[in-house]
Every structure is written in C-alpha cells, then in structure tokens.
N, C-alpha and C positions, 0 to 999 in steps of 0.2 A: 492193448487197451483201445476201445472204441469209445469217439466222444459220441456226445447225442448233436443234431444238426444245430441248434442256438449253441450248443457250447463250442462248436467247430466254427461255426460264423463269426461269433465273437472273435473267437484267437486269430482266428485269419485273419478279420480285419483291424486284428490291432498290430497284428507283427506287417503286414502289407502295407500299413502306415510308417514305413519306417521305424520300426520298434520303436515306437513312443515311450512306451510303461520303462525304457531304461535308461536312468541318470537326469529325472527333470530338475534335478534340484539345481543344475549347473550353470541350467540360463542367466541365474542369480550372482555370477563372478562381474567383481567392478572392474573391468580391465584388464585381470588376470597379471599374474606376477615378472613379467616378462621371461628372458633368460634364450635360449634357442635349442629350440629341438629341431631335427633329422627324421624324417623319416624313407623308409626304404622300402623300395615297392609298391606302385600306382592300381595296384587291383582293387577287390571290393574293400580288404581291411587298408589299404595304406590308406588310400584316398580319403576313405571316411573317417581314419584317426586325424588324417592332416587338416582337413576341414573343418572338424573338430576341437581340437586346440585351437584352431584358429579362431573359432566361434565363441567358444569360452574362456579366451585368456588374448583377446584383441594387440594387446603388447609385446606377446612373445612371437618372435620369428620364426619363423617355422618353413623348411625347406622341404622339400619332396622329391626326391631321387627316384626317375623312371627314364630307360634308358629309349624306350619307346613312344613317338613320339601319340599314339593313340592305344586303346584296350580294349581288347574282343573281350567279350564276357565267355565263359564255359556258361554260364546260364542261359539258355534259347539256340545254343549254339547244332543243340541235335535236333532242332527243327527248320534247321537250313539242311541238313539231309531228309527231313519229309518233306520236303521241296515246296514248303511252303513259309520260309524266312529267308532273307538274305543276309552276308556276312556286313554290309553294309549297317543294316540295323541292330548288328551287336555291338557296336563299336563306338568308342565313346573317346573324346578326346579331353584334353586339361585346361582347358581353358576356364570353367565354371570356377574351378580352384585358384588361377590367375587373380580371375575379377573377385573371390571370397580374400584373397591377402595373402595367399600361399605362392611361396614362390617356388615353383616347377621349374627343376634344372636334368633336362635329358640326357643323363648321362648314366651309367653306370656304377654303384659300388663296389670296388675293389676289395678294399682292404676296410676294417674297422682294427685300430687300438682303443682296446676298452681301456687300458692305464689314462693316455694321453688325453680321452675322451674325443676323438675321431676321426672321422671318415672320409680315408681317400678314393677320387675318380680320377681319370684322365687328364683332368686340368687340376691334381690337387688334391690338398687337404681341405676338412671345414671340421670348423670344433662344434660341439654340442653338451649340453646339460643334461639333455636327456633323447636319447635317441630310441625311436621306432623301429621295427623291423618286423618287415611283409614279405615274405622270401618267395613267399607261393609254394610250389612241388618242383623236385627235379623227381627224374626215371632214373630206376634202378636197372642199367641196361641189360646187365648180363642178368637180370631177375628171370628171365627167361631163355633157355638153350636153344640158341640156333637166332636171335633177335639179337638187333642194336641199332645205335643213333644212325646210322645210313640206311639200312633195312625199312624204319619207318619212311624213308622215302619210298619204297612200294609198298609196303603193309602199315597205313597209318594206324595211329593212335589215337589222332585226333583227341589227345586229352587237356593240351592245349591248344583256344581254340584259335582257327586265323588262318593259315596256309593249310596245316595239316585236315582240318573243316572243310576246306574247300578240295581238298584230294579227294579226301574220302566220299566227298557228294561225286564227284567226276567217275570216278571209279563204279559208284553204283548207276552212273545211269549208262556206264558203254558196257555194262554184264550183259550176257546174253538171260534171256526168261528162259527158269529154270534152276537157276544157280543156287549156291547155296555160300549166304554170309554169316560170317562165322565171327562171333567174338566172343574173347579171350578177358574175363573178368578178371582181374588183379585181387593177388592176395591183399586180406584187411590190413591194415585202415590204410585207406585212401580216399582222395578229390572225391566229392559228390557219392554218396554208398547208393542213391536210386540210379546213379545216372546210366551206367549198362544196360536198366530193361528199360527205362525211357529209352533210350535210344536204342536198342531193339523193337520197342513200339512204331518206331519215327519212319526205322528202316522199313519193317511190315508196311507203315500204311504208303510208303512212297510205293513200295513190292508188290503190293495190293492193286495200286491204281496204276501203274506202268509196266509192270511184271508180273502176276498173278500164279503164273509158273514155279514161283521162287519160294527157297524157302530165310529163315533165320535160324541159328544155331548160336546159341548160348555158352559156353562151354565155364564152368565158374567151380575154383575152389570149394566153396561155402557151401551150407548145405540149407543155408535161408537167406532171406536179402529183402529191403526197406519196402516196405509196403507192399510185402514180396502177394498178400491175399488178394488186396487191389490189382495189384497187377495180373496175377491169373485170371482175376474175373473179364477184366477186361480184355485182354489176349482172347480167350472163349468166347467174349462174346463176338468179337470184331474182324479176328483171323483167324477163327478156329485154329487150324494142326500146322499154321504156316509156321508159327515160332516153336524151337526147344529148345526147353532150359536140362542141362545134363549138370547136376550138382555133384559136390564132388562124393557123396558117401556112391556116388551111380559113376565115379570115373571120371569128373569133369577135370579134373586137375593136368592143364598142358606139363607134357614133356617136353615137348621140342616142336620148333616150327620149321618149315624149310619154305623160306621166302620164294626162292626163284620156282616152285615149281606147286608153292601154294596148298602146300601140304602142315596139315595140325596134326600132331599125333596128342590124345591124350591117353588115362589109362584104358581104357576101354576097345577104342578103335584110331584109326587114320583118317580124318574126312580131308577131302580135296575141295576147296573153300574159288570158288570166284571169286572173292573179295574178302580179304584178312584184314578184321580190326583188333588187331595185338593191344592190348593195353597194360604195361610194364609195370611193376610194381614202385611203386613212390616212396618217397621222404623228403627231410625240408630244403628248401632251394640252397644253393652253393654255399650263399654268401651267411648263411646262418651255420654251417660249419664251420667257415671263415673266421668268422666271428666268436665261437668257442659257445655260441647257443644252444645247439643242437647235441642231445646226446649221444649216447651206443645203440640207442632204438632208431638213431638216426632224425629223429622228430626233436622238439623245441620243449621240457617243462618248464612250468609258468606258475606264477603265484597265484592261485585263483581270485582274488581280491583286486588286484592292480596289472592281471598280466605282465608283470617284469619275470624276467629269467630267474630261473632260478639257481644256475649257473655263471650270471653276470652282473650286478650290478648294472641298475643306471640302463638299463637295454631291454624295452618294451617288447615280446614278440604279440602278433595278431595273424589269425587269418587259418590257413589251411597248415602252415607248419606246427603249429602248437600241437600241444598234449593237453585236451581242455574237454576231456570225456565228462558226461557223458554230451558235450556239444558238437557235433558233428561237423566233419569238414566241407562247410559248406555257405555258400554268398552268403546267407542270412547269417550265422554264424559269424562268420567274419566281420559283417555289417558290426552285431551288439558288441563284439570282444573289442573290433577296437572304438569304440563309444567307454566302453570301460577302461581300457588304455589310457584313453584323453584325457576323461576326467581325473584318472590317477596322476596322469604327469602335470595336469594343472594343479593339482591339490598337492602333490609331493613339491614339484619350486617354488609353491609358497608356504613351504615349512609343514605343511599339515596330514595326517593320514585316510585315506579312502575309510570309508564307511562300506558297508555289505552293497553286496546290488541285485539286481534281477536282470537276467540275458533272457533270449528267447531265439527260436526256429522257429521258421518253416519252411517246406520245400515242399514245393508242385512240381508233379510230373503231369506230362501230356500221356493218352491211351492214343486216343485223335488230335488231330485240331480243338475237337468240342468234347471230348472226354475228359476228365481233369480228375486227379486225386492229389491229397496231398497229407503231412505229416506236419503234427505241429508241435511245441513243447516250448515250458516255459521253468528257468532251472535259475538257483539263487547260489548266489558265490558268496563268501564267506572266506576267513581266512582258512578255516579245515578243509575248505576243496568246493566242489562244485557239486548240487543237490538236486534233485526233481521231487516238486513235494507231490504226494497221492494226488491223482488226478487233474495234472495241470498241463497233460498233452495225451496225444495220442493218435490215429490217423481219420483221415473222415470216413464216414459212414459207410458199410457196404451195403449190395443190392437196392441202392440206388438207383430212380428215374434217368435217363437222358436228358430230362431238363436240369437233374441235381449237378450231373457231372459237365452239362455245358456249362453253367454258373460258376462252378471254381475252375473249370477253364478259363473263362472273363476273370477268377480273382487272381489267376497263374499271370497272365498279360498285367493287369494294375499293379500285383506285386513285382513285377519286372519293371513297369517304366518309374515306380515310389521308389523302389532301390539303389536304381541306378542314378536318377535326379537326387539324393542322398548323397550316393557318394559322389558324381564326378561333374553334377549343377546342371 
C-alpha cells in the first residue's frame, strides 16, 4: 500500500509527535490510585511506561530497574558506521526520569516470583502490584553453525548497540578498498525488520566516499523485506552494483560461518567477506523466561488491550519481546505498547478495566544522510487482538524528488530527538 504525500505527512507527523493520538484520555487521572509498580528494562518501552505511570497516577511509586547506568538506542545507531553519527549522541542517560518521580535503581533483575509478587536484584527483593517488563532481545547463539557470544567479538552483530557499533565502524574503516561486507540477515521476526538494508545503505555510502572499491553483500533468508521497493530504488540510484541482496529463494540462507578465516558459506556459494556482520537470530531477553513470560516461540504473548501476559498475571510485557503482530518490533512500537501498558496498570489498581485503544508506527530508514524513507501504520487493539483498518498506513511515496526524500530525512532526525525526550526527558 502506497500513501499519497498529505496522507504520509500527516501520519508522520503525528506518530514523530510522540504518538499523540494514543491514550489522551489519561491526562485526566486525579492522582492516580497509588500502589507500586516495577518496571524492568530502561530502553524505549521501559522507560516510557515508567514515565508514564508516573505521569498519570502521580501517587503510585514506580521503580525502574536498568542495570546500566546510560542507553545506546539501536535507532541512529547504523549511521555511526556511515560515519556521520557518533555513539556519543545515541546515548541517553536516566536522569529526566529521576527529576519526573521515577526512582531509577541500577541494578539488575534476577529473579521475579509472580506468587509472592517480586523482584529480586543483588541487593534484594522489592514487592510490587503490578509489574512491567522490558526484556529487550537476547541471541540465539547457536541459531547460526560455526557463530557465538565470543565469535561476535570478531564478527559483530552489532544489534545491540554500544561497544559492538563501535567494532564494527573500526573494522570498516581498517578494510582494505575492495572488500567485500557481508551481512547475514536473521531469520523472522526480529529487532527492527528494515534495519539490515538501512544498514547496508550506511555501509555503501561510508564505501562510497572512502572505499569506492568495495562492495556490500546481503545474504538474507527471506525472499522480501520492509520497504524492500524504497529501498532498491534508492540503492539504484545511489550505488548502483555496489550492494547485493541474495534472497533466499536465490540461496541466501547461511550455513555456516568460519570466523577466523572470514568465510560465509551459504547455499549457493562461499564468499570471503573482509568484514562479517553475523546477525543471530533472537527472542525475548533472559529475564522474561525467568519469569514464566515468554513462550515455546521463545517471544512474550500479551493481552492486546492491556499488554499483560497472557501467561502471568499482574506482569505487563512491552517492547521488542512481545507477540503484538501486526506491530512491529520496533522504537516506535515499543514507545505506543507501553503508553498502553500504563494506562492499563493505572486503570487496573484502581479497580477499573481498559477501554480499546489506538497504537501506531513509524520507522525511517536513511538511503543517504539526505535520502529518507519510511513506513507508517496506525492499528487499534481491542480485546480480539490487534487490527489495521483499510488504509491507515503504508510506506511513503516512490519515485520521488530529492528534495521529497531530504524532507523525511529531517522527519527521520525530529522523530529521533521527539522519541527519545519521550522517553528518557
């Protein structure tokens, strides 16, 4: 589905606002019912549920467990390898949430008893009424033969971003021109579905202006991918033959890697890669197993109305571990799911039930610095599951101006610095 250019402006800039359009009705809480919630995991969903409660229910206490004491965003993080971001400016610390009434304690979650109602760290138990949980992604190590958690120390992943971000820029600027970077697209569903050819974009145009020699190699299960038309056009027009994408109906599917000597076999051929970005296949972070959240799919389901488990009582999940199709694992996403969270848990400790709601996406990719696309959708939860009515998303326009795609290049930058002041102040 193609919007038309006012109907893609509009969406953009109402989801770049902070997804305004979901849950205004909440402003309207007198104090909110007290009681104490937990939440777990300081990324895009913890943060913004904890701010959240906090904002609409001023009385109840509300703790934040993040064992870090600052958070690289995965959002902007692959244009710190087009060498034109720094890790500096993805990184956002908790203090906004300090000075909002949230009390941020850097520790770690252990252990959750859902009987007892909760949550041990290092220093301890703490009880709770109603507990949050932001897990993020763990790697499926052995999802890949010949890969694992020390191996990403020479063939990052970089899919969380922070140290591994910063290898993998180091690594592309001591290749010789010439080379050939190879990545290794992770079976569905996973972290961000555009974020491989964005970042294959990033890498091109860093390869472009410092290596021109060079090429990209895709190599990806799938045999389509998120804004998969945008993105050729743009590849065409920018790098012509420097990128390729080998899908899997053409053999892209890894068999096996050999780190030390830099070798990808998939089914097709062997390429010998100067620079291996492995990306392992996912599911939901530790402590949501821990916890008895997460199912056999390995992922989180959730009530679509109130996000609580559906496996737990009393236990909010948000963010990238959920099962919250058709809403994609991804910042914005996370952002609305837990805005829906919050207002669930303020309305459930004061006795009352969530009414339906409206979520919404978006996600921009970079082509360039000044090339932008992006993908929008706007989907209503209900207690039956989660809906896209006819024509309420879809990606922006193709065969676009250069002035079209600088412009949501500027709305990709405003919806990064609206989100991030959302969630972490």
């Amino acid at each position: 589905m193609t919007t038309t250019r006012r109907q893609f402006l509009g969406r953009a800039g109402a989801a770049s606002a902070g997804t305004a359009l979901v849950l205004s009705g909440c402003a309207g809480y007198e104090g909110g019912s007290g009681g104490k919630v937990v939440v777990i995991g300081g990324g895009f969903g913890g943060a913004t549920a904890a701010r959240y409660v906090k904002m609409w229910s001023p009385n109840t206490e509300v703790t934040l467990l993040e064992p870090s004491r600052s958070y690289v965003t995965c959002p902007f993080s692959n244009y710190v390898l087009g060498g034109f971001n720094t890790i500096d400016k993805i990184t956002h610390g908790f203090g906004g949430l300090s000075s909002a009434g949230v009390k941020v304690v850097h520790e770690a979650a252990t252990a959750v008893d859902t009987g007892k109602k909760t949550v041990t760290t290092a220093s301890g138990t703490m009880p709770y009424d109603r507990l949050i949980v932001a897990p993020g992604i763990d790697f499926i190590w052995d999802g890949v033969a010949g890969y694992s958690e020390a191996a990403a120390e020479a063939a990052p992943h970089a899919w969380k971003a922070g140290p591994q971000t910063a290898l993998l820029a180091r690594q592309l600027e001591a290749m010789s021109d010439g080379g050939v970077v190879v990545i290794a697209v992770p079976r569905t569903p996973f972290r961000c579905p555009p974020g491989p050819y964005e970042r294959a974009s990033m890498i091109a145009w860093y390869l472009k202006n410092k290596k021109p020699r060079s090429k990209v190699m895709i190599v990806d299960p799938a045999d389509t991918f998120s804004k998969q038309g945008l993105f050729l056009e743009g590849w065409k027009k920018h790098y012509g033959d420097m990128i390729k994408w080998v899908p899997g109906k053409d053999g892209g599917r890894v068999e096996r890697v050999d780190v030390p000597t830099r070798m990808v076999k998939i089914e097709t051929e062997t390429i010998r890669a100067a620079v291996m970005n492995i990306i392992p296949p996912q599911r939901a972070g530790a402590i949501a197993r821990t916890a008895g959240i997460a199912d056999n799919t390995g992922w989180c389901p959730i009530d679509p109305l109130t996000f609580e488990s559906k496996l737990v009582k009393g236990v909010h999940v948000v963010g990238d571990a959920t099962i919250a199709a058709p809403l994609p694992k991804s910042g914005t996403a996370a952002n609305t799911e837990a805005k829906v969270a919050a207002a669930a848990v303020v309305e459930m400790l004061a006795g009352r039930m969530p009414t339906d709601q409206v979520l919404s996406n978006t996600c921009y990719s970079l082509v360039t610095p000044d090339w932008g696309i992006s993908v929008t959708g706007v989907h209503t939860a209900t207690a039956k599951g989660i809906t896209t009515p006819p024509g309420s998303g879809g990606v922006s326009p193709a065969g676009r101006d250069d002035a079209f795609r600088k412009q949501e290049a500027a709305y990709a930058r405003a919806w990064y610095a609206s989100i991030t002041r959302d969630a972490w102040g």
